[in-house]
Structure formats: structure tokens, C-alpha cells
C-alpha positions in Angstrom: 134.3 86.6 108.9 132.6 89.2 110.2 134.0 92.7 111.7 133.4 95.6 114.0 133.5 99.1 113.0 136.8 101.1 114.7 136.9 103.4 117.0 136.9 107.2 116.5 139.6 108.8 119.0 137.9 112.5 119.3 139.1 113.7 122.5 138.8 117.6 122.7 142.4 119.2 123.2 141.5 122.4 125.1 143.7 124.8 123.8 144.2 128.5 125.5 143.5 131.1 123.5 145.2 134.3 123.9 143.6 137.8 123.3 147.2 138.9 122.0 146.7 140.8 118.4 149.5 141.8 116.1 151.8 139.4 117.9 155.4 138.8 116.4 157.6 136.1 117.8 160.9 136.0 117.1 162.6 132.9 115.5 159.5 131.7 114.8 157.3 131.3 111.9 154.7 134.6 111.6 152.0 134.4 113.5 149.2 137.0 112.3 146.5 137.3 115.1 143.2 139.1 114.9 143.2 139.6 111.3 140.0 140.1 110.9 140.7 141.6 107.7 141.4 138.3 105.8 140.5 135.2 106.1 143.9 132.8 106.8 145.1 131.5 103.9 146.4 127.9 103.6 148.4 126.3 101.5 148.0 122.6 101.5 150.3 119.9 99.3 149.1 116.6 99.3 151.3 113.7 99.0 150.2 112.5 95.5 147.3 114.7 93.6 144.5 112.3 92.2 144.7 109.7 95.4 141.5 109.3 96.6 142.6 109.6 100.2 144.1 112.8 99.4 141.0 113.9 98.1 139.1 113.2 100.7 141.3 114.2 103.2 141.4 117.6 101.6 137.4 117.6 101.2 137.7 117.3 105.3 139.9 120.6 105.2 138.2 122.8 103.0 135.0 121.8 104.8 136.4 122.6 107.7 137.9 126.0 106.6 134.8 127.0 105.1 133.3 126.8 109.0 136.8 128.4 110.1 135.9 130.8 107.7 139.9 130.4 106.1 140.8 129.5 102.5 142.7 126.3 101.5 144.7 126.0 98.0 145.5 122.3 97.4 148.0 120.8 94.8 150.5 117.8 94.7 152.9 116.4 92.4 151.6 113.5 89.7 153.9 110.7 91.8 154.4 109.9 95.6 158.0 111.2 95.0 160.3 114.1 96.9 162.0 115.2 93.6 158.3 116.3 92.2 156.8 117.4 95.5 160.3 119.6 96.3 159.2 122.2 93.5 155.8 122.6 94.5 156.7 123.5 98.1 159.4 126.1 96.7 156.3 127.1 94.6 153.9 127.7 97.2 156.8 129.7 99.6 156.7 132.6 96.6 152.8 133.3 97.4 153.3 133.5 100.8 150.2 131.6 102.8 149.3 131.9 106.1 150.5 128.2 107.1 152.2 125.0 104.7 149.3 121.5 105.4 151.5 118.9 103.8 152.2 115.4 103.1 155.9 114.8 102.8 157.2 112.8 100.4 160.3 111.4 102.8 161.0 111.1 106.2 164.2 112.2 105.1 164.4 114.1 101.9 161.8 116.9 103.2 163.6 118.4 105.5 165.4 120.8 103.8 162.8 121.7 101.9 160.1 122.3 104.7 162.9 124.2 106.4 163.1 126.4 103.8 159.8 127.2 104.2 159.9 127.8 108.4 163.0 130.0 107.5 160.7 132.0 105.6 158.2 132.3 108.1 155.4 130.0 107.2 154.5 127.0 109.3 154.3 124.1 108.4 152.2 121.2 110.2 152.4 117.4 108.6 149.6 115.3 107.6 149.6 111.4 107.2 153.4 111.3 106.3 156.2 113.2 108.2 159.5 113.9 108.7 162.6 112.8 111.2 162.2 115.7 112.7 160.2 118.3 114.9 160.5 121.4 113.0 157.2 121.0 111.9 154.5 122.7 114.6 152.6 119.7 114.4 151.9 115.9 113.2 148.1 115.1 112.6 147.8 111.3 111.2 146.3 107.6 111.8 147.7 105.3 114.2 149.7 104.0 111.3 152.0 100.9 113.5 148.3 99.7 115.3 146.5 99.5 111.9 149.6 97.5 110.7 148.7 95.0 113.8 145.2 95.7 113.3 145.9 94.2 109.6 147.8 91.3 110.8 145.1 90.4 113.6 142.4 90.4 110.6 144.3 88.3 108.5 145.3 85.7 110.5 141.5 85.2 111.7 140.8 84.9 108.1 143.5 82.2 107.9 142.7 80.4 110.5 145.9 80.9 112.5 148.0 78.7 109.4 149.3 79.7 106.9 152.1 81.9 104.5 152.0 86.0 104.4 153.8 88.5 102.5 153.6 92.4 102.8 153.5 94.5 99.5 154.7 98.1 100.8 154.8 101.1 98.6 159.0 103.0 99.2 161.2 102.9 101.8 161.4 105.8 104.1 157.7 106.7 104.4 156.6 107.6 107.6 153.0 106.0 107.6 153.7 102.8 105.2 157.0 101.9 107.2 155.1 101.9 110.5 152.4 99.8 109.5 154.8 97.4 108.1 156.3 97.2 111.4 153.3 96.7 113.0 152.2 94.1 110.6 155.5 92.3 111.3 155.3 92.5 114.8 152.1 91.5 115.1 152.3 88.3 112.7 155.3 87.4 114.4 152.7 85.8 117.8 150.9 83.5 115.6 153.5 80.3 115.6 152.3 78.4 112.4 151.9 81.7 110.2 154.9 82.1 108.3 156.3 85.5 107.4 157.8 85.3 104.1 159.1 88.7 103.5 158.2 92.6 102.3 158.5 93.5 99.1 158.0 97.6 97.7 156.0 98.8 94.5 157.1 101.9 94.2 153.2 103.2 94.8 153.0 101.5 91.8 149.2 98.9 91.2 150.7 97.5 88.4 153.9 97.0 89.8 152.4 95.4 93.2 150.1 93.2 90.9 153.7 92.0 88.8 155.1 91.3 92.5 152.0 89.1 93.5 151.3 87.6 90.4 155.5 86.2 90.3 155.3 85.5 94.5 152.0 83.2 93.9 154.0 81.6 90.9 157.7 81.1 92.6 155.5 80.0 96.3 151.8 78.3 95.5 151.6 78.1 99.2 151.3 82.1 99.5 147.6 82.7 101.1 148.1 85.8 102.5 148.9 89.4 101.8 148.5 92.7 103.5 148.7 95.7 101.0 150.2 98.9 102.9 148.6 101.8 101.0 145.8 101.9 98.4 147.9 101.4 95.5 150.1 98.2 97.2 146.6 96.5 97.8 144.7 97.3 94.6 147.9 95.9 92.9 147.7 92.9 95.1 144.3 92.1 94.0 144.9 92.3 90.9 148.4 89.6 90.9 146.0 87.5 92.9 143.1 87.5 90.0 145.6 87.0 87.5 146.9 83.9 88.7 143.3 82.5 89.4 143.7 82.6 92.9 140.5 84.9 94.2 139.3 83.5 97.3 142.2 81.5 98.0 144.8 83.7 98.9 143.5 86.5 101.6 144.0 90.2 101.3 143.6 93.0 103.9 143.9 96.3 101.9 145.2 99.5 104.1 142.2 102.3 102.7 139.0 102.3 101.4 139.1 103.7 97.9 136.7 102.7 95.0 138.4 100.2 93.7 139.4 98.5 96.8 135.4 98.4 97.6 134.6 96.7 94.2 137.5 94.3 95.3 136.1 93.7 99.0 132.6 93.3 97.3 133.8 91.1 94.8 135.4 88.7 97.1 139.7 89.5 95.8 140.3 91.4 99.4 138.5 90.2 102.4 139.0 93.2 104.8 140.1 97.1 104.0 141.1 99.0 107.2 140.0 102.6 106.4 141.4 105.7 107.7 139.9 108.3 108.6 141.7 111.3 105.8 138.5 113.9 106.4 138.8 113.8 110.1 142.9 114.6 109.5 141.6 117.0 107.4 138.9 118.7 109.7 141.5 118.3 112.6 144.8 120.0 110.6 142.6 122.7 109.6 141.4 123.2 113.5 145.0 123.0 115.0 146.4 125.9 112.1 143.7 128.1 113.4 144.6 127.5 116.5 148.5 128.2 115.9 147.4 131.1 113.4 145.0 132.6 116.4 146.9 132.4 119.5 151.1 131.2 118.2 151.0 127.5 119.9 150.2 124.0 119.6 150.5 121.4 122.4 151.3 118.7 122.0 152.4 118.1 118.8 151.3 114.7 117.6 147.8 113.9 117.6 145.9 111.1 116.2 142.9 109.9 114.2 141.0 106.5 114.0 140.5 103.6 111.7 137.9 101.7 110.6 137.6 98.0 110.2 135.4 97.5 106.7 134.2 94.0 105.8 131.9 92.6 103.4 129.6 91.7 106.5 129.6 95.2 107.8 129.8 97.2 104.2 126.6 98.8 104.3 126.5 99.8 107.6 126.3 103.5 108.4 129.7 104.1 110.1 131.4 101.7 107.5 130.0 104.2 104.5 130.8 107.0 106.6 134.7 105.8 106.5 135.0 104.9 102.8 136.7 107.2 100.5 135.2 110.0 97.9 136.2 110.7 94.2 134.9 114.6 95.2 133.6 116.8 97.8 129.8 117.1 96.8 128.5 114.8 99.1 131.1 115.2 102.6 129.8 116.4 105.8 131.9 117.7 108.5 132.4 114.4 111.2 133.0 116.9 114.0 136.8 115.4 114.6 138.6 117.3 117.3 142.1 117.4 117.8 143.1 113.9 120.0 146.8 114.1 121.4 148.6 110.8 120.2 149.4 110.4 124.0 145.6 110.9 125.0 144.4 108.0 122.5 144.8 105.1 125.3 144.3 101.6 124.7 141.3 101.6 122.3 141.5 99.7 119.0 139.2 98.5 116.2 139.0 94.7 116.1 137.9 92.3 114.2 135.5 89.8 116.0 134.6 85.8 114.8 
């Protein structure tokens, strides 16, 4: 199976910008503009520290703020988990930054806690995950419910059309992961002689995932498909599948591009990764909190980055290393990502062709 590379939504969002200096607006968070004086400081919390798509996605920001000429202070709690990210936010409120970049934990659960933050006048924008709500002054994240479809497209080529899938999510009540299950689901659902044989969650655990797989492919032989929602949920997958000596059999598409999930696409356990783009989110949260810093608005508020479709066919193309993911920043180059309004994205999609 061969694959095309996806497509990079960077659609300039012409922002005005205001000449206003010194501006205070009430109920809202500060806005400090024309500080010339200091550079904007920002304070951004990834969603788990040590993820290589956190890491990249933060190599995109401090790029970017470099250019910007801002500062970016990055942290995140050890687990993908409210109750350890909660403190850190409370944390970073005491030093005050210019502006909160964060990951949230919980759709839910971070509300309160991000509130907390607006009430004492920082802003907070949302990267990858968000919340059930629009406190936030912005969303910057993939197309998560299309790369779900995307996923299900990919693996049913690989299958022929036939066959039995599964999904191995990370929790309940994640923004991003939920809506590519959905997508997945939805998508699956056209093909008549795929069967969909349920969602199961890992707790953004590998090992965990790989103990899920491992008993699925024991309790149903028939199992040749799974689509692993995060980078964690697929590099567990592979790793059930190898353990019950089914490599090659049973088809995985992985959702990232991390180092392990390469060696797995190279070494024939996952058959297609669809990689984000986490530097462009990066690049583009970075751009839209100096915009919001500079002139005290942001419109709209969702905007979007792309995907790319990574195969073993396609590996060592230029675009497809351009999308995989970094352990550090020593060799990332600013992409040039602009901010692209979710509603501005159109109809354009990576897909895979025969």
C-alpha cells in the first residue's frame, strides 16, 4: 500500500493590529501592549512532559518565540492526568506570565482550574486538547475527528474492505483522542463487511494497550485490525500484536509519528502512522499570543493544523521526514505555519491512494 503525503492547511488569518499602547480592558485578562521593555513571557504546560509530540510541539514554540522575540517556560506533569497537571497550572499563576499555552488534561476537569487562571488576568489559549468551554481566547489543534476517518480509510484499504477492527483509545474525556475515535467509528461504519468490534482505553498507558491487544487477539483470532488513538495506544498495540506472533497479519494505523512508532512502521508491526503536525501548533499558538498580547483579540477562535499520511512507501520522502517527531530541538526549523481558522480549512484531506 502505498500513500500520499497530507495536506498543510496554512491559510494566513489577517489579523488588525491596533496602535493602542498601555491598553487595559476590563473583565478581561491583561493585555500589555507596546512593551518594548520585555519581551512577553509565556508560560506553556504540556499535556504529559517527556512525549515526544509535546516536545516537538514545544520546539515549534520556542522557535517561533525566538523570531517573536518572546520567552517560553515549558513544564508538564509525569502522567496525562488533571490531578498532576492542576498543581502545575496553580504553580505557574504565582509567576505571573504574560499568557497560559496549555494542553488540558480534561475536557471537563480543567475548567476550574484555567478559570482560575483568566480570573487572575492571564490568558489562556489551548493546544491539541481543550475544554467544554470557550473561556479560553483560543483553540490551536489537528483536525482530530478527520484523521480519525483518515485512519479508518487507511485501514480498510490495507484490509481489503474485509475484515474485524478494534480501537485502543487512551481516557475518556479527552478532547483530541475522543474525536478521532468518533471519526474512526464513523468512518468504519460505510465499509459493510468490516466489522467494528468495540473501543477499549489504556489509560495512556503502552503496556497497558499491548495487555489489551495481546488478550483481544487471544479471546478473537479473527481480529486483523487496530487503530491506536495516541502514540502511546499504538506503540502498545504493536507491541500486543508482536507478542502474540501476529506481525504482518493483523494491521495497525498508529495516530503520531514518534520513534518508536517509525521503528514499528519500518519494521512491518504498524502499516501506516498519521502524523500531526505539533511544531506547526506550536509556531501557530505562539503567533496568535502575540497577536492577543499586541493588539487584545483573536478571531476566530479555533484554528487548525494538518496531518500527514506516513507509510513505509513514502518514509523517506522529504515532507514525510519533515512531519515525524523529534526527541529535541537541535535540528527543527521553523515550517512557516500561519494561523488557519478551523472554518477556513475547506474540504481538503490527506489520503491514502492504492
Amino acid at each position: 500500500m502505498t500513500g500520499n503525503t497530507g495536506v498543510t492547511r496554512r491559510t494566513m488569518l489577517k489579523a488588525g493590529a491596533g496602535a493602542m499602547v498601555g491598553v487595559t480592558i476590563f473583565g478581561a485578562p491583561r493585555v500589555s501592549v507596546g512593551a518594548e521593555d520585555k519581551p512577553y513571557k509565556i508560560a506553556f504546560i504540556q499535556g504529559v512532559i517527556g512525549d515526544n509530540f509535546y516536545i516537538t510541539m514545544d520546539c515549534g514554540a520556542q522557535a517561533k518565540a525566538k523570531e517573536l522575540g518572546m520567552t517560553v517556560e515549558t513544564q508538564g506533569p509525569e502522567q496525562f492526568d488533571q490531578t498532576l497537571q492542576t498543581p502545575i497550572l496553580n504553580a505557574v499563576i504565582q509567576t505571573k506570565p504574560d499568557a497560559i499555552m496549555m494542553a488540558p488534561n480534561d475536557v471537563k476537569g480543567m475548567i476550574a482550574p484555567i478559570q482560575a487562571a483568566i480570573d487572575a488576568g492571564i490568558p489562556v489559549l489551548c493546544v491539541d486538547t481543550s475544554i467544554d468551554s470557550d473561556i479560553q481566547i483560543a483553540d490551536v489543534s489537528t483536525d482530530n475527528t478527520e484523521g480519525g476517518r483518515l485512519a479508518a480509510r487507511g485501514l480498510a484499504e490495507a484490509l481489503g474492505g474485509k475484515g474485524k477492527v478494534m480501537v485502543i483509545n487512551t481516557k475518556p474525556g479527552i478532547s483530541t483522542t475522543d474525536q478521532r475515535g468518533a471519526g474512526f467509528k464513523e468512518e468504519i461504519a460505510k465499509y459493510p463487511d468490516i466489522a467494528f468490534v468495540g473501543e477499549e482505553f489504556c489509560d495512556n498507558d503502552a503496556n497497558k494497550a499491548a495487555a489489551i491487544v495481546s488478550a483481544k487477539l487471544q479471546s478473537d483470532p479473527d481480529l486483523n485490525g487496530v487503530f491506536g488513538t495516541n502514540l502511546f495506544s499504538a506503540q502498545g498495540a504493536a507491541a500486543g500484536v508482536r507478542e502474540q506472533g501476529k506481525t504482518g497479519v493483523v494491521k495497525i494505523v498508529g495516530f503520531d509519528a514518534g520513534p518508536q512508532q517509525v521503528q514499528d512502521l519500518k519494521s512491518e508491526v504498524v502499516d501506516m502512522l498519521i502524523a500531526q503536525h505539533p511544531g506547526e501548533i506550536g509556531e501557530v499558538a505562539i503567533q496568535l499570543l502575540h497577536d492577543y498580547l499586541s493588539t487584545g483579540s483573536v478571531d476566530p477562535k479555533k484554528y487548525v493544523t494538518g496531518a500527514t499520511i506516513v507509510t513505509r512507501d513514502n518514509l523517506e520522502t522529504e515532507e514525510a521526514q519533515q512531519a515525524l517527531y523529534v526527541a529535541d530541538c537541535s535540528t527543527y526549523a521553523l515550517t512557516g505555519a500561519e494561523p488557519t481558522p478551523a472554518e477556513a480549512a475547506g474540504d481538503a484531506e490527506a489520503t491514502p491512494s492504492a
